[in-house]
C-alpha positions in Angstrom: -30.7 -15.1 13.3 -30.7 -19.0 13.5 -27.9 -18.7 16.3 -27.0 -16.7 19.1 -23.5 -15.9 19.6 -22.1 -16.5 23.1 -19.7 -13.7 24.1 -17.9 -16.5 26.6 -17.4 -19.4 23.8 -14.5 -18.7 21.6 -14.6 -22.2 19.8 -16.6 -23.6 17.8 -18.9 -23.5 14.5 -21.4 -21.0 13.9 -23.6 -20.0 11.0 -22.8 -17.2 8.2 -25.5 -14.9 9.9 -24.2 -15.5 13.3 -20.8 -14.9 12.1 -22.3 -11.6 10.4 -23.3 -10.3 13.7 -20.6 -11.2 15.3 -17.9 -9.2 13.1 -20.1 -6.0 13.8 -20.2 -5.9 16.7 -16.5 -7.0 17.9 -15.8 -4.1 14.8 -18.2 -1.7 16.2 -15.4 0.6 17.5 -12.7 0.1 14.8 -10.6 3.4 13.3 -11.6 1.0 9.8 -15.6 0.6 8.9 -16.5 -2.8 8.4 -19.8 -4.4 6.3 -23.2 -5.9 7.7 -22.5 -9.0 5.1 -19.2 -9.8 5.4 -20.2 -13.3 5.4 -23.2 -14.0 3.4 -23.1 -11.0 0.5 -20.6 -10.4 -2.4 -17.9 -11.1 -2.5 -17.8 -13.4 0.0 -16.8 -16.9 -1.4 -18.6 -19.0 1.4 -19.4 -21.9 -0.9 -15.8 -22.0 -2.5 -14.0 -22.6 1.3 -13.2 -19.6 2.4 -14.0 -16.1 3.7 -12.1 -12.8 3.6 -11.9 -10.7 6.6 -9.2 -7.9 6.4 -5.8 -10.1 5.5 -7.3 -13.6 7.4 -8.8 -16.3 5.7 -11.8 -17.8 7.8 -12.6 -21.2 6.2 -16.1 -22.4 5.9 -17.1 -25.8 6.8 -20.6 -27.2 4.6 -23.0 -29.3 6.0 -25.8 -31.2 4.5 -28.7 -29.3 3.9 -26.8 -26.5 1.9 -25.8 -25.1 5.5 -22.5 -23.5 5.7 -20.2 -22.3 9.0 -16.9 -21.0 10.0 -15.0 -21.5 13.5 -15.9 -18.4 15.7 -12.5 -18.2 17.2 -11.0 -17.3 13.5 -14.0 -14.4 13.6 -12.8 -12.9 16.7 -9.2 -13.0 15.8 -9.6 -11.5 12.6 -11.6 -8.7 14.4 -9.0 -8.0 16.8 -6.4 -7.7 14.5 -9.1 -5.3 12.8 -9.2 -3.3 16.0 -5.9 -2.8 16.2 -5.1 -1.1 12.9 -4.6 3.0 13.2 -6.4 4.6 9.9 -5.3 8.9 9.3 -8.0 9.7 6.7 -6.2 12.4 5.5 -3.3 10.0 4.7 -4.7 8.9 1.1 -3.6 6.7 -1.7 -4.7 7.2 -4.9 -6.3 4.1 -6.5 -8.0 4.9 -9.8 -8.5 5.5 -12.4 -4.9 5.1 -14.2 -5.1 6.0 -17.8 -3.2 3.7 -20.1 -2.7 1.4 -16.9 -2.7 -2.3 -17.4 -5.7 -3.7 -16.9 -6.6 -6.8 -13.9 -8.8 -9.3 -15.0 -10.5 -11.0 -12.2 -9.9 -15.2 -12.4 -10.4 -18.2 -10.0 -6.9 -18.0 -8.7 -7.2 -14.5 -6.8 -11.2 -13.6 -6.9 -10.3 -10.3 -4.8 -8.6 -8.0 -7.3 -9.6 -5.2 -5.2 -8.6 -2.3 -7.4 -10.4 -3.9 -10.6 -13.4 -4.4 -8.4 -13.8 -0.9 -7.0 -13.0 0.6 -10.8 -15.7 -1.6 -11.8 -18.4 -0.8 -9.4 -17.2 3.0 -9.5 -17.9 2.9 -13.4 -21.5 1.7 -13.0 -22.3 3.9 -10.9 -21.4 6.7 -12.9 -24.1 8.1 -15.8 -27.6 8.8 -16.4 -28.5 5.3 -14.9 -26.6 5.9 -11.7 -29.8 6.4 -9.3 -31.5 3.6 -11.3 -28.6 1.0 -11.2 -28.2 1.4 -7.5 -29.9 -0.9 -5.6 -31.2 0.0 -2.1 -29.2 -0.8 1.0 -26.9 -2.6 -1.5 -23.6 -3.3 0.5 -20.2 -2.3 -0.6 -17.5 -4.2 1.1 -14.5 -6.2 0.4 -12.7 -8.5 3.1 -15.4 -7.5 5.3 -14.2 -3.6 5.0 -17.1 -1.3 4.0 -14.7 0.5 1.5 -17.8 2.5 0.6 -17.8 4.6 3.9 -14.0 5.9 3.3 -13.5 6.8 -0.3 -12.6 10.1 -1.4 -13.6 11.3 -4.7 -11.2 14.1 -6.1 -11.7 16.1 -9.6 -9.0 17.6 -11.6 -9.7 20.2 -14.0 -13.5 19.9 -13.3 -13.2 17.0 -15.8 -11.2 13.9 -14.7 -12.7 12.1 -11.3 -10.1 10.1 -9.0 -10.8 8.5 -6.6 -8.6 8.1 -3.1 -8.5 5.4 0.0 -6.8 5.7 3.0 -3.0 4.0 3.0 -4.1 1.9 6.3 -6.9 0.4 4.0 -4.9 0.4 1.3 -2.6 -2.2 2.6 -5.1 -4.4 4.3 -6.6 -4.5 1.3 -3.1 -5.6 -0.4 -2.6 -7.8 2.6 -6.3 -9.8 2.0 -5.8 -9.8 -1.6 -1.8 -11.8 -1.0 -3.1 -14.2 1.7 -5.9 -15.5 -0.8 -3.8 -16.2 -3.2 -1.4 -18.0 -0.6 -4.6 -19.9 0.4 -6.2 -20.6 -2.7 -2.8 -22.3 -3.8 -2.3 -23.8 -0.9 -5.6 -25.6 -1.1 -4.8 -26.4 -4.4 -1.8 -28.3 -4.0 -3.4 -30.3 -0.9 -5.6 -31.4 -3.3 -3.3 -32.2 -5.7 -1.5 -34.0 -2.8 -4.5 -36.2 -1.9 -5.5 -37.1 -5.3 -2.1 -38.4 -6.0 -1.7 -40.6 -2.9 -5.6 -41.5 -3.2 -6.0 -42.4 0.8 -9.5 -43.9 2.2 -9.1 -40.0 4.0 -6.7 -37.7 4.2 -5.4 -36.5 7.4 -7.0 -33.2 7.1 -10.7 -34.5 6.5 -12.7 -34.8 9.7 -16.1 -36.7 10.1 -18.4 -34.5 12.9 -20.7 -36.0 15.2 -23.5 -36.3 12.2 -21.2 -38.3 10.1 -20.6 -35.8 7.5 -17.2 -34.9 6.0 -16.0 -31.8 6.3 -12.9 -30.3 4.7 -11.0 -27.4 7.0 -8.2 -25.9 4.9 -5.1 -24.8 7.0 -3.9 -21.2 6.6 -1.2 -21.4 4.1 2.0 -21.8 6.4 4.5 -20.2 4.4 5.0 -16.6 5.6 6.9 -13.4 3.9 10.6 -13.5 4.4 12.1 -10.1 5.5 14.6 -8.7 2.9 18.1 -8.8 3.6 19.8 -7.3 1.1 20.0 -10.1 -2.0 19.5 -7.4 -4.4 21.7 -4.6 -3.0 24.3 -3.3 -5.7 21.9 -4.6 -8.9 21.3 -2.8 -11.8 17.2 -2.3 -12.2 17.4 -2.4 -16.2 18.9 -6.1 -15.5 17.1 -7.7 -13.0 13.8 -6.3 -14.2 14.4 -8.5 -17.7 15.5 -11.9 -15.7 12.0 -13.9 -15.7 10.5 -14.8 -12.5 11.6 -11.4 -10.5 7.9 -10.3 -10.0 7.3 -14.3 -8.6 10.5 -13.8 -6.6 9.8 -9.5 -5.0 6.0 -11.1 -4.1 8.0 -13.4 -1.5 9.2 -10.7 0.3 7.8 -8.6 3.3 8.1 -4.8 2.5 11.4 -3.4 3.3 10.0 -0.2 5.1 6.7 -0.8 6.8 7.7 -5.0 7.2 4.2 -5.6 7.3 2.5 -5.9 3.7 3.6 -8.2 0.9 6.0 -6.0 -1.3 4.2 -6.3 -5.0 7.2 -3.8 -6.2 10.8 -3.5 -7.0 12.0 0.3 -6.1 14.7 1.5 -7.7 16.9 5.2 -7.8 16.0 6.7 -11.2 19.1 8.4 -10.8 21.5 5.7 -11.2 19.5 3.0 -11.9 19.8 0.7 -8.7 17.5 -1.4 -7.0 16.4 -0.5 -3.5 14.0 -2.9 -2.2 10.7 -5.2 -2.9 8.5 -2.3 -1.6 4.4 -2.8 -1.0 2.3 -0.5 -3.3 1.3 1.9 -0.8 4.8 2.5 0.3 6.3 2.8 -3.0 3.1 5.2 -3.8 4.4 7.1 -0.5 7.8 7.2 -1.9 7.2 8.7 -5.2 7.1 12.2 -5.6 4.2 14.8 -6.6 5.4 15.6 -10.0 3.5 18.3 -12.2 5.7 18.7 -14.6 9.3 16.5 -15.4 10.8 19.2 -13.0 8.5 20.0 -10.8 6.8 18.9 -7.6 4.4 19.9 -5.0 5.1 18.8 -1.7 2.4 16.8 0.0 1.3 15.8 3.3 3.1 12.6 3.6 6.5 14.3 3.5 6.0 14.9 7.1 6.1 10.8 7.4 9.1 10.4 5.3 11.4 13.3 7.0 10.0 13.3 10.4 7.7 10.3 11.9 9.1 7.3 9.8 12.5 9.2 9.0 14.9 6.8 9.8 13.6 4.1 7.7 12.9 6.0 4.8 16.1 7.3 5.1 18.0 3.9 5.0 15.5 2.7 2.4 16.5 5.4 -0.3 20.5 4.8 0.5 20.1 1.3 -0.3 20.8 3.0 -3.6 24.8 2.6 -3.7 25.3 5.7 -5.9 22.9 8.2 -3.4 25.0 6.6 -0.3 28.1 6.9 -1.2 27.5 11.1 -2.2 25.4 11.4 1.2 22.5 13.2 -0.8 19.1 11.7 -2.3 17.6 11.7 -5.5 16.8 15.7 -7.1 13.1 15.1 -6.5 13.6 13.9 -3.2 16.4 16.1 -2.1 14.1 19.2 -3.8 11.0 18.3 -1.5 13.7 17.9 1.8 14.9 21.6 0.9 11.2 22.7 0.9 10.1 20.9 3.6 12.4 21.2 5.7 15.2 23.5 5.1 12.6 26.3 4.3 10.3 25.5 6.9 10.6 28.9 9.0 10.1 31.0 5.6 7.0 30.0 4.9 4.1 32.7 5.7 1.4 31.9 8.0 -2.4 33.0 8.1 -5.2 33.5 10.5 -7.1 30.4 11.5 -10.2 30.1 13.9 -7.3 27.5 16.3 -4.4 29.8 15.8 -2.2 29.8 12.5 -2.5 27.7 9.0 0.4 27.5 6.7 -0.2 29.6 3.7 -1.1 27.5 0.5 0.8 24.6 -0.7 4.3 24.0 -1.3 6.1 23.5 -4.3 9.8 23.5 -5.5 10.6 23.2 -8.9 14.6 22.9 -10.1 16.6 24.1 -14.0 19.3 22.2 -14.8 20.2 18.4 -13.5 21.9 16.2 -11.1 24.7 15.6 -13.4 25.5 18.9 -13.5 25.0 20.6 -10.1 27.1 23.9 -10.9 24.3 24.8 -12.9 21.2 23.1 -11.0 19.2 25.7 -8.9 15.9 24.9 -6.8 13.0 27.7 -6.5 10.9 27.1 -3.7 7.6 28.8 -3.8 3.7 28.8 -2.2 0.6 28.0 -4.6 -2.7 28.7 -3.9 -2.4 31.4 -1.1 -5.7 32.6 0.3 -5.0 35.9 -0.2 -4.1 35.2 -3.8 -0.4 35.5 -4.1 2.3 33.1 -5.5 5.2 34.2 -3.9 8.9 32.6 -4.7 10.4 31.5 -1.1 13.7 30.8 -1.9 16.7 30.1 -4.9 18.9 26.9 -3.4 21.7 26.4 -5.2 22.0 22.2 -5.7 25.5 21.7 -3.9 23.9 24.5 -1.0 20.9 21.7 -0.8 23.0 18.6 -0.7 25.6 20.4 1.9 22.6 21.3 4.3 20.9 17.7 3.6 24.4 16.3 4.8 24.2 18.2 8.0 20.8 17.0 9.0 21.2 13.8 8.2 24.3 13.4 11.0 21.9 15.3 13.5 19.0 13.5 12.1 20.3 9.8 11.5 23.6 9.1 12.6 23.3 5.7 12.0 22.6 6.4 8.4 24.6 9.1 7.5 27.7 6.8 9.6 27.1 4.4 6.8 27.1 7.0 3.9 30.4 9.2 2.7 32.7 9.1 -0.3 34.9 6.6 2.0 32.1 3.8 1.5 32.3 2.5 -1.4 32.7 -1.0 -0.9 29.2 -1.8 -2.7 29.7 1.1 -5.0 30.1 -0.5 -9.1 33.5 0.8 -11.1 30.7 2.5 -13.5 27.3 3.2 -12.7 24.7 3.9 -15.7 22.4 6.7 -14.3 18.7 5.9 -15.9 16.4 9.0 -15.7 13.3 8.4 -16.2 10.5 10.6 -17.6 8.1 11.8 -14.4 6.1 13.9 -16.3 3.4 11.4 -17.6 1.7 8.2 -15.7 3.5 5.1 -16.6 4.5 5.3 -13.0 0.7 4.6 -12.1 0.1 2.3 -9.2 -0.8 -0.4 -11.2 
């Protein structure tokens, strides 16, 4: 290493392979793994101006002699930030492969393309030439993030592979791959700027001590804008025809976590409203398990969306006017609340070495639909018991569901369920065109 990094200077330039050493070791103890060559190994784009580390750009400065370096204050606060980020690893997002998916060509305005990447990589790796194809202490990291380390392959029918991150790196991963492009355009149209007016130097160009120019690129200063419902009341069949709606829901923060760049426009399948600009992993969260068009298994998260995060999730699915104003929630959703948590205390327990496990997985499945609830009956049951059974838990009539739903949600979130009733209708259209789309295959794929 040509440079030793002071722990006491936060300022100033230092090399690529001082930078390298510096991010592992302020990353050392982070809940999210973090790559040896962040700086100087693909697909880091040192020569190009810039360098990824989680969602912060870290410009790099060239100097004669093909020697490149980026400000070491920008390193450490990229690494805090890093530190600071919570990761569940049993919290996962599913991120390939997607058959019939549209496919994400990588070009010079957003290099990252995470998703694309990782297939790509994945792919090579798989075959006869996997062992003879993989290099030797080959790094796998993008934005710095050793993505290697944390995914989770999965097979399905001993025949299809998938393969899993965790949402936390999921949505840095979003977040790095939205601030380059901010960047990269924002450089762009500095440049654009300078040519045009055609100064002896531009106000962002700085000679050093050695006499050699060097170019510094500002973060890009325009930020997400929370959403406040413009779009509340909108039909999703509309809006989703009206050019430059996926130009205008990529301005938005996400209206649940606040935090990522919302890349989606959730809407009730129900009644066809819009919700929100949503991020990817939320709207992945947000979705349910369907096996079949009627279906569902009842995952993990569900204990995020009815107990940790409930309140927001809960405001976030009556932004749909035709769920708020009958106080109930989509059939999937509703189905999965009834299983989750209205049958909670029927579900058998086993033996475990630390107490008691829940037997098996749940699953609810419903005849009949929505628009006609007389008729619409959920069956609750266990799959995969370890003592082999599949036993039915419970038969919920739909109106029994909604009724108990409506009584939780006053207990649960009175601020929500104040704002719901058939007495609120202000927002509510004279005639609503319910849209029910097919679950069953995977055109609702991530991307």
């Amino acid at each position: 290493m040509s440079e030793r990094v002071m722990p006491g200077r936060t300022d100033g330039l230092i090399t690529l392979g001082a930078a390298d050493a510096l991010w592992v070791d302020l990353t050392a103890d982070s809940a999210v793994p973090t790559a040896s060559g962040a700086f100087t190994c693909s697909p880091a784009h040192a020569r190009v101006g810039y360098v990824l580390l989680g969602g912060h750009v870290v410009v790099t400065v060239g100097a004669s002699g093909g020697q490149w370096s980026v400000p070491e204050a920008r390193v450490r606060r990229a690494a805090a930030e890093l530190n600071a980020v919570a990761m569940d690893r049993q919290d996962l997002v599913r991120i390939g492969p997607f058959r019939g998916a549209p496919r994400q060509e990588c070009d010079e305005e957003t290099p990252l393309r995470w998703r694309r990447r990782i297939t790509r990589e994945l792919q090579e790796l798989v075959g006869r030439e996997r062992a003879a194809r993989r290099e030797v202490g080959r790094p796998y990291h993008l934005a710095g993030i050793d993505w290697r380390q944390i995914l989770v392959e999965q097979t399905r029918d001993r025949t299809q592979r998938t393969w899993w991150l965790p949402r936390a790196v999921v949505r840095l991963l979003d977040a790095a791959e939205h601030t380059e492009t901010q960047w990269v355009q924002a450089a762009r149209t500095r440049q654009a700027g300078a040519a045009a007016t055609e100064p002896p130097s531009h106000p962002r160009q700085a000679r050093d001590t050695d006499g050699r120019q060097t170019t510094s690129p500002e973060d890009p200063t325009a930020s997400l804008r929370p959403y406040n419902k413009e779009l509340q009341g909108q039909l999703y069949s509309v809006l989703s025809r009206k050019p430059g709606t996926s130009r205008r829901v990529a301005g938005w923060a996400c209206a649940v976590c606040r935090t990522a760049p919302a890349t989606v426009l959730d809407h009730c399948h129900e009644h066809g409203y819009v919700r929100a600009p949503l991020c990817q992993s939320c709207n992945t969260q947000e979705r349910p398990d369907h096996l079949y068009s009627n279906d569902i298994r009842v995952a993990n998260r569900y204990t995020r969306l009815f107990h940790t995060h409930t309140d927001d999730w809960l405001r976030h699915w009556h932004r749909c006017p035709g769920c708020r104003a009958r106080t109930t929630l989509p059939l999937p959703h509703l189905a999965a609340w009834t299983a989750h948590t209205a049958c909670r205390s029927l579900r058998p327990t086993h033996r475990a070495p630390r107490g008691r496990k829940p037997c098996g997985v749940l699953r609810v499945s419903w005849t009949g639909s929505h628009q006609a609830p007389r008729s619409c009956l959920l069956t609750v049951a266990v799959d995969f018991c370890p003592s082999g059974e599949h036993r039915v838990l419970a038969q919920v009539p739909y109106r029994e569901a909604a009724e108990r739903f409506r009584i939780w949600l006053t207990e649960t979130a009175p601020a929500v369920a104040a704002a719901a009733g058939p007495d609120r209708l202000d927002d509510l259209p004279a005639q609503s065109r319910p849209v029910i789309a097919d679950t069953s295959g995977e055109g609702l794929a991530l991307f």
